[in-house]
C-alpha positions in Angstrom: 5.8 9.0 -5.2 6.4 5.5 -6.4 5.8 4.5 -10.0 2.7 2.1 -10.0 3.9 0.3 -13.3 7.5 -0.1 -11.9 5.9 -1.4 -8.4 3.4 -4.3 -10.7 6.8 -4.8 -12.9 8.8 -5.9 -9.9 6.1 -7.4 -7.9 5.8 -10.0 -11.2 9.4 -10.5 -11.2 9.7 -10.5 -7.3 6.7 -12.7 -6.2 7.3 -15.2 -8.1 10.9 -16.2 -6.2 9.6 -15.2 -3.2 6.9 -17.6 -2.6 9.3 -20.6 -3.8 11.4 -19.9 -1.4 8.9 -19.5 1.1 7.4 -22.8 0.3 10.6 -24.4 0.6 11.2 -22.6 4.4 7.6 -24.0 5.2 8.5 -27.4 4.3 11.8 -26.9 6.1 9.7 -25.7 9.1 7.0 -29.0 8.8 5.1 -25.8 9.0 0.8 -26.4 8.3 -1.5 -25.2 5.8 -2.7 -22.7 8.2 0.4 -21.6 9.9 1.9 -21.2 5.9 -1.7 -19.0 5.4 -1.0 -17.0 8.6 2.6 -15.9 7.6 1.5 -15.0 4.0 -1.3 -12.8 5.2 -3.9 -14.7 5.3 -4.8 -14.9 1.4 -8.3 -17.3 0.2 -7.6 -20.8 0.4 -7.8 -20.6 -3.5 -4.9 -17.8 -4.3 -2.9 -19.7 -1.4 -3.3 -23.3 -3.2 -2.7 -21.3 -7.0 0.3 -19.6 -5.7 1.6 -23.3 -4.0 1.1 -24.3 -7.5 3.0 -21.7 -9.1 0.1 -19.8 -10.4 1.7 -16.4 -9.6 0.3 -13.1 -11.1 1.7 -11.0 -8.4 1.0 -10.4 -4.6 -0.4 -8.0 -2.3 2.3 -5.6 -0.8 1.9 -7.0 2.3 2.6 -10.5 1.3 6.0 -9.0 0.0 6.6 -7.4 3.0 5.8 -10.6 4.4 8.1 -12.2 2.2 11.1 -10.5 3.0 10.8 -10.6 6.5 11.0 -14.4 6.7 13.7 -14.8 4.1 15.6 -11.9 6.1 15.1 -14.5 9.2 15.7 -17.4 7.2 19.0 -15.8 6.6 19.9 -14.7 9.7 19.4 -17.8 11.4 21.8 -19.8 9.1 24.8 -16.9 9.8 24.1 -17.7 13.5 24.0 -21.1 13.2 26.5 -23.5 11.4 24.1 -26.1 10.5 20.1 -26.6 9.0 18.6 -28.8 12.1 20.1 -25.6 14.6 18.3 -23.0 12.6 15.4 -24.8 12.6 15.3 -26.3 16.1 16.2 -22.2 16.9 12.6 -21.4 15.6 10.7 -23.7 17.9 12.4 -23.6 21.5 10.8 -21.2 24.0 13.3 -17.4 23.9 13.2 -15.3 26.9 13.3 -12.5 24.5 10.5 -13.4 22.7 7.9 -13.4 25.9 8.9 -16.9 26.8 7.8 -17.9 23.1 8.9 -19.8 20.5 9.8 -17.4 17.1 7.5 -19.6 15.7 4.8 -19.1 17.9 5.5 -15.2 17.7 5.4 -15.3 13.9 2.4 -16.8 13.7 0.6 -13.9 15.9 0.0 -12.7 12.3 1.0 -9.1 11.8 3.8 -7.7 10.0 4.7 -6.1 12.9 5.7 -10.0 14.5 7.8 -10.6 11.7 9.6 -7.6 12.1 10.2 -8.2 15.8 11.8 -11.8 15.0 13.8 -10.4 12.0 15.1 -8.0 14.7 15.6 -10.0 17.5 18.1 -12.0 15.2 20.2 -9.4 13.6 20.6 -7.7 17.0 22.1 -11.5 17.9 24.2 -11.3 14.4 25.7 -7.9 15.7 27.1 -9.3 19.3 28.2 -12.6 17.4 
């Protein structure tokens, strides 16, 4: 059984980098309010704006779940690709794969679970690369 004080300790310390680098990827990704809400979980409007704003206290586990799926991604598409504009352009063109869908639009279904899928997806492409 995990240790809950250990868990809040590196959720303070974790969260924190986390959601700056997830607001850099959503400016990278000219990505909405919404669609930034959507990947994070769907927090309030308020927590989304105070954690925007740096007001961090810590996160849901899901929202670090979340977290490390897209910077996993994030990751994985600049191995594959040599420069920023492929990586990004990667997220939005339609992928047989992916149902005919953008990443994008698969990530934005909302679960965990789409993440995953996407984060996948790409290291299975790492592996044959």
């Amino acid at each position: 059984m995990k240790n809950k004080r250990v868990d809040k300790v590196q959720n303070k310390r974790l969260a924190p980098m986390g959601l700056r680098a997830f607001f850099k990827l959503a400016e990278s990704w000219d990505l909405s309010v919404e669609q930034q809400m959507v990947l994070l979980g769907r927090p309030s409007r308020s927590t989304f704006y105070n954690w925007r704003a740096g007001k961090i206290s810590g996160v849901p586990h899901d929202t670090l779940s979340r977290l490390s799926q897209l910077m996993a991604i994030h990751h994985s598409l600049h191995t594959l690709f040599d420069d920023d504009d492929q990586a990004t352009n990667w997220i939005f063109q339609p992928n047989a794969q992916l149902a005919g869908q953008s990443a994008l639009n698969r990530l934005l279904e909302g679960e965990v679970m789409d993440l995953h899928v996407v984060r996948t997806y790409l290291d299975g492409m790492a592996q044959i690369q």
